[in-house]
C-alpha positions in Angstrom: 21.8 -12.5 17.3 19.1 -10.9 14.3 20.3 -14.3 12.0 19.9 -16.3 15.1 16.4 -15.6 15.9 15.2 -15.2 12.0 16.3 -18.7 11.4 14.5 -19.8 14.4 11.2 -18.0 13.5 11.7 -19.5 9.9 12.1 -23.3 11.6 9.1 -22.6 14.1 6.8 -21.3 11.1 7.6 -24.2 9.6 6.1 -26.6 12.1 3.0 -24.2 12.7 2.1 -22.9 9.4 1.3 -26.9 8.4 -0.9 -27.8 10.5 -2.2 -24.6 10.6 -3.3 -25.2 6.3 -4.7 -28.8 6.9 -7.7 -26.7 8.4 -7.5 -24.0 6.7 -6.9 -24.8 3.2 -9.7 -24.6 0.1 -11.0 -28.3 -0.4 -13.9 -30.6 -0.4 -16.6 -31.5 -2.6 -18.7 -28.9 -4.1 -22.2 -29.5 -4.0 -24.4 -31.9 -7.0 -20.5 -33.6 -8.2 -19.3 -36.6 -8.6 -16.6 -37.9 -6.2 -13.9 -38.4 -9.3 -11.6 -35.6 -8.6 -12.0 -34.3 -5.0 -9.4 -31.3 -5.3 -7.4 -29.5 -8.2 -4.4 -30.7 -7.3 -2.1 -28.6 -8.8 -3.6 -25.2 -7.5 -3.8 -27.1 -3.7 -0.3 -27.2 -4.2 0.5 -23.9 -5.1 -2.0 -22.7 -2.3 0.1 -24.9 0.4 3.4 -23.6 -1.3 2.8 -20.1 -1.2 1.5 -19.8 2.3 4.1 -22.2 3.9 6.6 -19.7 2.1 4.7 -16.2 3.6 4.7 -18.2 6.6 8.6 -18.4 6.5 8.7 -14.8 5.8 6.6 -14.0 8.5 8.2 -16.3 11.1 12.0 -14.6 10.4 10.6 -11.5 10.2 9.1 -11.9 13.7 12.4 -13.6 14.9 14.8 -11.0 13.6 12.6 -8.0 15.1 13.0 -10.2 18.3 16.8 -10.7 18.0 17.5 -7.0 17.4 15.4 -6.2 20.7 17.3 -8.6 22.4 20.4 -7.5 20.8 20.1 -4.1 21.5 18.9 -4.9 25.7 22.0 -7.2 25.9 24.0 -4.8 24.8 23.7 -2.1 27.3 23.5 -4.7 30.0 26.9 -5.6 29.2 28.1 -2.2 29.8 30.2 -1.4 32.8 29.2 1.5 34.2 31.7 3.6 34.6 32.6 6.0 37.4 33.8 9.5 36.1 37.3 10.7 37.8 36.9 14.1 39.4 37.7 17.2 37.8 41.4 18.3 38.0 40.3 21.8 39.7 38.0 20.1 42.1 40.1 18.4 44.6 39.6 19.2 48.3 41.6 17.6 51.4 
């Protein structure tokens, strides 16, 4: 169930966390530059890499907390509960 729901949060964080940098990410022209070179592209990269990646981490963090909590309240619904047989001295007809 914990696997489960950490691969899940992973796959989830992985369609959020996208859109999530186009808006969010370092960019643009600074101010008085020419238009030549409008990012660094090698540090965008690393930028979008490393917070995708967090993002990940995050996501099956959040989904394996879930699937333990799930795991453990499925558990003890599964349990019969069980009635206890009298005691051997208690019996009265």
């Amino acid at each position: 169930m914990i696997l489960t729901a950490a691969l899940l949060g992973v796959a989830v964080a992985s369609f959020v966390v996208p859109p999530a940098l186009s808006w969010a990410a370092p960019g643009g022209l600074p101010e008085n530059t020419e238009s030549r070179a409008l990012v660094q592209i090698p540090e965008v990269i690393r930028y979008a890499t490393a917070k995708l990646i967090y993002g990940q981490a995050v996501g099956g963090g959040i989904g394996a907390a879930i699937g333990l909590i799930l795991g453990i309240v499925m558990s003890f619904k599964r349990r019969p509960v069980r009635a206890q047989p009298p005691a051997p001295g208690n019996m009265s007809s």
